[in-house]
C-alpha positions as CSV (number, residue, x, y, z in Angstrom):
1,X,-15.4,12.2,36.0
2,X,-18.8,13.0,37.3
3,X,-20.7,15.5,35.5
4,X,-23.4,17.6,37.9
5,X,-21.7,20.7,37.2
6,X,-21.8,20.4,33.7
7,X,-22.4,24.1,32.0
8,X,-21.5,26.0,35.1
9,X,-18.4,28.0,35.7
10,X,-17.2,28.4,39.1
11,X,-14.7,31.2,40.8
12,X,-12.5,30.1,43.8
13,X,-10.5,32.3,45.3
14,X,-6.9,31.4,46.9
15,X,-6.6,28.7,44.9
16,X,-3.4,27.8,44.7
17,X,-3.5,25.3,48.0
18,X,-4.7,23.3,50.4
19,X,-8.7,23.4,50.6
20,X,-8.7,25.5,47.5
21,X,-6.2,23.6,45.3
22,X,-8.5,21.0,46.0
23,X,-11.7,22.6,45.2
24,X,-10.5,23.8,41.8
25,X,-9.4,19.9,41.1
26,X,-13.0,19.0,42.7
27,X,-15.0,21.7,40.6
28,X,-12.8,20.8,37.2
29,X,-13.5,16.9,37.8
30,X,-17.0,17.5,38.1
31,X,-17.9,19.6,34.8
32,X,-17.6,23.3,35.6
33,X,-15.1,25.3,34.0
34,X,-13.1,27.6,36.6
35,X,-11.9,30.5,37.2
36,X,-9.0,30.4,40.2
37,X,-7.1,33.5,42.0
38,X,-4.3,33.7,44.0
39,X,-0.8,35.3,44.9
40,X,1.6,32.5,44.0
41,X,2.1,32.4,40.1
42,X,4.4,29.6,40.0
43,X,1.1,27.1,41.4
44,X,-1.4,28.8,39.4
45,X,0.7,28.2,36.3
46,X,1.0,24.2,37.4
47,X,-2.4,23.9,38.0
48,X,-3.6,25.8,35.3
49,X,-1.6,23.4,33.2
50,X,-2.4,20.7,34.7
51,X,-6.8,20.6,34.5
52,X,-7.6,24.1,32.6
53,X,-8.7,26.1,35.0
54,X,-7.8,29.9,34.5
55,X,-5.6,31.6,36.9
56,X,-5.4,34.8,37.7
57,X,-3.1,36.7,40.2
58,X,-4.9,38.8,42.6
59,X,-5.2,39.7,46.9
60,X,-8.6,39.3,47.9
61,X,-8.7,42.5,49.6
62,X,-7.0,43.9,46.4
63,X,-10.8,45.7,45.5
64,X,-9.8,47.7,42.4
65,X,-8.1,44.1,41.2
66,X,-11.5,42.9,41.0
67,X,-12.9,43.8,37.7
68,X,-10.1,42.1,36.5
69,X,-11.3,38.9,37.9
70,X,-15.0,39.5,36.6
71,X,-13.4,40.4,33.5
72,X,-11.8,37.9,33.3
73,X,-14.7,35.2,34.0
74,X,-17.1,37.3,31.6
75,X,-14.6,37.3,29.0
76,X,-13.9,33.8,28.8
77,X,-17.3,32.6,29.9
78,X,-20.3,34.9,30.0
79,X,-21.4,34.0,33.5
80,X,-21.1,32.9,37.0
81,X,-22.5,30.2,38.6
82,X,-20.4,29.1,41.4
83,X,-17.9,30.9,44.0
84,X,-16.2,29.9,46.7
85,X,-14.8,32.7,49.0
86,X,-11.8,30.2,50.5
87,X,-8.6,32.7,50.7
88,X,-7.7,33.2,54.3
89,X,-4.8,33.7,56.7
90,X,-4.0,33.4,60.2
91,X,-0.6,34.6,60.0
92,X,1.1,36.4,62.6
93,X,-2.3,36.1,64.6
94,X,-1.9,36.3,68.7
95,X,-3.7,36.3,71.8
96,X,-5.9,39.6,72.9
97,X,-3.0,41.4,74.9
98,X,-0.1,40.7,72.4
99,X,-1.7,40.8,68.8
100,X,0.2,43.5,66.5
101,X,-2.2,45.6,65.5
102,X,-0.5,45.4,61.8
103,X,-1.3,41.9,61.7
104,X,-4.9,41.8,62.6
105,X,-5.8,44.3,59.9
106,X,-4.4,42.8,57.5
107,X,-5.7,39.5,58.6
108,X,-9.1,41.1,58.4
109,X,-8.6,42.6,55.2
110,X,-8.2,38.8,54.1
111,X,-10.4,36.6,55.8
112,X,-13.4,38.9,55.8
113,X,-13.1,42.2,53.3
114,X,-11.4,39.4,51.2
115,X,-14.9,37.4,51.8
116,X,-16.9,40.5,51.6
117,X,-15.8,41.6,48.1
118,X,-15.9,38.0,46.8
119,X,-19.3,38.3,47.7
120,X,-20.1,41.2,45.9
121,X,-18.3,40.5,42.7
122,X,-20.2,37.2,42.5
123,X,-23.8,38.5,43.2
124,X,-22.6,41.1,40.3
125,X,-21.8,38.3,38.2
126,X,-24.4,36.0,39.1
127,X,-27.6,38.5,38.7
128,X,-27.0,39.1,35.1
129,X,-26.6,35.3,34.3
130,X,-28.6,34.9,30.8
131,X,-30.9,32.2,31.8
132,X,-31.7,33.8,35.4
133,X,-30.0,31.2,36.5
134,X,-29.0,32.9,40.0
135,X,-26.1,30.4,41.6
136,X,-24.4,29.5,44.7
137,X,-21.8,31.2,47.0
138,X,-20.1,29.6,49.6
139,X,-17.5,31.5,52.3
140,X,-15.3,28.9,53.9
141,X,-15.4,29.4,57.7
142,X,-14.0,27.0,59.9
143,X,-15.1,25.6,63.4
144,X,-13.2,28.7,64.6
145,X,-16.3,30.1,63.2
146,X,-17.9,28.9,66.3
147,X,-15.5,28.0,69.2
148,X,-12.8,30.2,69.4
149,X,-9.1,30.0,69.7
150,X,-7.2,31.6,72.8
151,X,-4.2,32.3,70.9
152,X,-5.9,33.5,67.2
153,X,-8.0,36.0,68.7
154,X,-8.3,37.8,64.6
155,X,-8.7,34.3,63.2
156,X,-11.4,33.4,65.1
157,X,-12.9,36.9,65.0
158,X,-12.9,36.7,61.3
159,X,-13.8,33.2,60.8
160,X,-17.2,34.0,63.2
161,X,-17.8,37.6,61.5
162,X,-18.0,35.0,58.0
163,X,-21.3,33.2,59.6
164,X,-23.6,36.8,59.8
165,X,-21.7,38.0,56.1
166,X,-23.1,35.2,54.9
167,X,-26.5,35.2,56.3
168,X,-26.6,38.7,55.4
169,X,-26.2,37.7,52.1
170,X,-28.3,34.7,51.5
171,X,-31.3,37.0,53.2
172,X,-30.7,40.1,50.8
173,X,-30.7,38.0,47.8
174,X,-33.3,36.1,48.6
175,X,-35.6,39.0,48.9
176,X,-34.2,40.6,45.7
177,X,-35.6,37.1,44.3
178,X,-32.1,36.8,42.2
179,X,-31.9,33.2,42.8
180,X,-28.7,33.3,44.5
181,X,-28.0,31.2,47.6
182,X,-25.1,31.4,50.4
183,X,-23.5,29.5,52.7
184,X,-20.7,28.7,55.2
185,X,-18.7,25.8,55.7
186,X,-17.0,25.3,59.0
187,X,-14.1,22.0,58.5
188,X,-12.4,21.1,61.6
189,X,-8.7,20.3,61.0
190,X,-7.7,19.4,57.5
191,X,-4.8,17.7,56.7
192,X,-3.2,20.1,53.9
193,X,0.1,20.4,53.3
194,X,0.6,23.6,55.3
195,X,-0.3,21.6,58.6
196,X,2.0,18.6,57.8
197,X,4.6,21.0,57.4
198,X,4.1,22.7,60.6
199,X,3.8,18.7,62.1
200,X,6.9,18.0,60.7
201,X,8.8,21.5,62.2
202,X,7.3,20.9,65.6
203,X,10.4,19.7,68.2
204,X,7.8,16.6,68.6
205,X,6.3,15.5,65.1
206,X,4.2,12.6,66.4
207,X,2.9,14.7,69.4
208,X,1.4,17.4,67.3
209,X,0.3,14.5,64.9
210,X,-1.9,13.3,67.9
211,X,-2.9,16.8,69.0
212,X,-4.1,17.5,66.2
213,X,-6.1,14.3,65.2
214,X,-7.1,14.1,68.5
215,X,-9.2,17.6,68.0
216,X,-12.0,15.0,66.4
217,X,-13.4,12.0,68.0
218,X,-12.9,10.4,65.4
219,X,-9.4,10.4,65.8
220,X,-8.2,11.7,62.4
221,X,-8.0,15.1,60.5
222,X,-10.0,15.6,57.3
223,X,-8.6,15.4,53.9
224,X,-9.5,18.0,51.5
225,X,-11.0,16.2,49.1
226,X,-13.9,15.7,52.0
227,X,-14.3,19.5,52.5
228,X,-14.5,19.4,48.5
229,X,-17.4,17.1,48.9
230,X,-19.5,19.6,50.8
231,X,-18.5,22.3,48.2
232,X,-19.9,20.5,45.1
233,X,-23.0,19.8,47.1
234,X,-24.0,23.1,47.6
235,X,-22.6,24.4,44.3
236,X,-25.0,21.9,42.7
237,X,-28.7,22.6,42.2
238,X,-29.6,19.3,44.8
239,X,-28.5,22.0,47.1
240,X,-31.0,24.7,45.5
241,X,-33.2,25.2,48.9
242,X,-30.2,25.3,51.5
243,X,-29.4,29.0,52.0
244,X,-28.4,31.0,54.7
245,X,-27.0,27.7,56.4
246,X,-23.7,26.7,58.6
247,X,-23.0,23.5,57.6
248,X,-20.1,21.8,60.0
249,X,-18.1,19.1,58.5
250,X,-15.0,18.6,61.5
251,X,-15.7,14.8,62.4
252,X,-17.5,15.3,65.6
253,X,-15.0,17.7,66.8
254,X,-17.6,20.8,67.9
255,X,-20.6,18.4,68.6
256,X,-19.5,17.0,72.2
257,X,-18.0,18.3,75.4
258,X,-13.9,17.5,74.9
259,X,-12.7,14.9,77.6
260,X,-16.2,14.0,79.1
């Protein structure tokens, strides 16, 4: 177990899967103690049991369920160091012309009020820390972030919209001299168990296998513990000078022209 993150308590919100599942392992693994949200209670309560971390059951764009959460954290711990704004959705997303509108609020309420007010409970948190100690957000954005999706018009909308919330961020606190940083990740595609579900419901498994490993030059999609990698960089203080950065981790996938 590596210890840079010894001392510091971290916050990741929807953390019951995937990327975040992974970051709470990641965060827990490398000293921090954690504070995790989500909506399913039955993984909270496993992973809670399993490494410590503190669940609690909240929406992201849930804003009065938010001093709950801080509550929660100050309670317990008496600070904030780290938080990674990861809860996100792309569900019942579509193209321009056919998108419900139903779905595209509520996927923004998710992916970016969801971001927004993760944001601003953390900078609440963070500029009170006894030791004016500041700390480190990150918003997980994806390379949908910066090349967009025909058929996720909201998704992509969001997930570019994240890039500017963040930058807005990282600038306003770095004039308020509160010594708290932000960033955005961008990961390709990650192998999680959401996608190899959705491999293994496609008519043709190994075709969307290849699809989507074929979205990297590399040939491969990323496993989660690599995003986590990025993550406990900039939650650590060797990352104390990066802020207001985009940093893409995808395998190659955004830095060429596909097929040429």
């Amino acid at each position: 177990m590596s210890e840079q993150l010894s001392g510091k308590v971290a916050l990741v919100t929807g953390g019951t899967s995937g990327i975040g599942e992974a970051a709470v392992q990641g965060l827990v693994n490398a000293g921090a103690r954690v504070v995790f949200t989500g909506n399913n209670q039955e993984a909270g309560n496993r992973i809670s049991a399993a490494n410590g971390a503190i669940f609690v059951r909240h929406q992201v764009q849930d804003a009065a369920g938010w001093e709950q959460v801080k509550a929660t954290i100050m309670q317990n711990y008496g600070r904030l160091d780290i938080a990674f704004a990861n809860a996100g959705t792309n569900a019942g997303d579509s193209d321009i012309e056919t998108v419900p509108l139903e779905a595209w609020q509520r996927i923004i309420d998710i992916n970016l009020t969801g971001s927004m007010l993760t944001c601003k409970a953390a900078i609440a948190l963070m500029k009170d820390n006894p030791d004016n100690a500041g700390g480190s957000i990150v918003v997980n954005s994806s390379i949908n972030g910066l090349l967009a999706l025909a058929d996720d018009v909201t998704y992509s909308t969001t997930k570019g919209a994240l890039r500017l919330l963040a930058k807005s961020v990282a600038v306003y606190c770095a004039r308020a001299k509160n010594g708290i940083r932000c960033n955005t990740i961008h990961p390709g595609v990650v192998e999680t168990a959401l996608i190899s579900k959705a491999i293994n419901d496609a008519p043709d498994p190994a075709a969307a296998r290849r699809m989507l490993e074929g979205v990297s030059p590399s040939g491969r999609m990323a496993q989660c513990d690599e995003i986590v990698s990025l993550l406990l960089y900039l939650a650590s203080d060797a990352s104390r000078y990066v802020n207001g950065s985009e940093m893409v981790i995808d395998g190659g996938a955004t830095a060429g022209l596909p097929g040429v």
